[in-house]
N, C-alpha and C positions, 0 to 999 in steps of 0.2 A: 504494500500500500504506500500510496506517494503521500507527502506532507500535505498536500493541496488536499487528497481522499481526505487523509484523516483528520482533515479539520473540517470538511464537509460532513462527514459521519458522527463527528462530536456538537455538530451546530446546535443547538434547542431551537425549538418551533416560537418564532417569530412574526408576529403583524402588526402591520401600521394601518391609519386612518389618519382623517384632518378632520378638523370638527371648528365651525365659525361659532360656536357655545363660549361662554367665559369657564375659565379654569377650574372658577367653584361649581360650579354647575356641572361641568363635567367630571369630577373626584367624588361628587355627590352620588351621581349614577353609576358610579363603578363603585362607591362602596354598597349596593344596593343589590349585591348577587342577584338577587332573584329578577330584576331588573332585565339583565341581562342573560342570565344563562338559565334559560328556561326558554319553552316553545317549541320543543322537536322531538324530546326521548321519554314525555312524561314523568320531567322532573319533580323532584321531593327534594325542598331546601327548610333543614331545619337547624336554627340556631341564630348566633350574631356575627356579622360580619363589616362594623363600624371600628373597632378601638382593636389598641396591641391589645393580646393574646385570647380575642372574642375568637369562637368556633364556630364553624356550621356543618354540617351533616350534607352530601350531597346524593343522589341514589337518581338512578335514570333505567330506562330499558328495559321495566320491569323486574330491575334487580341485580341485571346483569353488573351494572355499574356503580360501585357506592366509594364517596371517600370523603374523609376529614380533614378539614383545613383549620387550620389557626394560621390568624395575621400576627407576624411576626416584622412586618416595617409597616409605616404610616409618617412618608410627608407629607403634612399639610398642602393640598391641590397640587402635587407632582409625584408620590409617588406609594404605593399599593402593593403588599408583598405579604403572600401566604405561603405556610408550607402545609404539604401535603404532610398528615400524621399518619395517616392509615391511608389503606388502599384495596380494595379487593373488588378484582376486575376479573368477572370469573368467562370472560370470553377470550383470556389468555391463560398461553399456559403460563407464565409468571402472573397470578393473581397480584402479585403486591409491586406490580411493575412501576406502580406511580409514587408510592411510599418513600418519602424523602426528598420528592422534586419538589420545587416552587413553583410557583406562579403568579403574575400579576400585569400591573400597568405602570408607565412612566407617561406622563405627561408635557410635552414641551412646547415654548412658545414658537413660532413660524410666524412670515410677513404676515401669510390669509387667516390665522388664528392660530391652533393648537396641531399637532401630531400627538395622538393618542398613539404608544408604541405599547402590544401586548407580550409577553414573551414567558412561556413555558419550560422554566432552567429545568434541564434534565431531559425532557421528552425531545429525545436525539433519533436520527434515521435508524440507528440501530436497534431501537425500542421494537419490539414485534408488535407493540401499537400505535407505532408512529404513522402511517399512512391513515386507518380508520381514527384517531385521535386526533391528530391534525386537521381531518376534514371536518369533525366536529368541531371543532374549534373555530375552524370558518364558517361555520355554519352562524356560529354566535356571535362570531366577531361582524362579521357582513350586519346582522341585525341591529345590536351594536352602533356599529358606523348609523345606518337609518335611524336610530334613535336619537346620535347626538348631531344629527346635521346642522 
């Protein structure tokens, strides 16, 4: 494998958006899981997802998909960072394939407004649920984007 692969294959899943919302406004909706990740796999969000070390419960697919997040960063209107606690994703053979990555949002100012940047540390091409994972994840992120136009 070349330097160039495996920094490709170490990449974590990655998205951007622009949003002409003020900064509060947009930090508001994104600490609002439900807000956004929900509308496709018959989500169940139970818990808090405002302040460091609040938790919530996420469960999708009929079950297939359940996992725990505690926010573990919170800058004020720039930046949003949970870690996965648990994980059991019984549609892979590593159920606990998520357990340990992070996830969130970074916020930043641009001339036309903001770039909402989301980024999933950990969930790498190498994951066995990086292709189906990822594409949820656009799935959310795209509605998302339509949310904060």
């Amino acid at each position: 494998m070349t330097q160039s692969q495996h920094s490709l294959s170490n990449k974590s899943f990655s998205y951007s958006f622009t949003s002409s919302r003020t900064q509060a406004e947009i930090f508001e909706v994104l600490l609002d899981v439900k807000t956004w990740w929900s509308g496709f796999y018959e989500e169940t969000i139970i818990g808090d997802s405002l302040e460091i070390d609040d938790e919530f419960t996420f469960l999708a697919g009929g079950g297939v998909h359940f996992t725990m997040q505690r926010m573990i960063e919170k800058k004020q209107n720039s930046k949003i960072l949970w870690l996965v606690s648990e994980s059991k994703l019984s549609f892979l053979e590593n159920t606990a394939e998520w357990t340990n990555t992070k996830f969130g949002f970074e916020i930043f100012k641009i001339k036309s407004g903001y770039e909402v940047t989301f980024t999933h540390v950990g969930l790498v091409p190498m994951f066995e649920c990086f292709n189906n994972c990822s594409s949820a994840w656009t799935e959310y992120m795209d509605q998302l984007s339509n949310i904060l136009k």
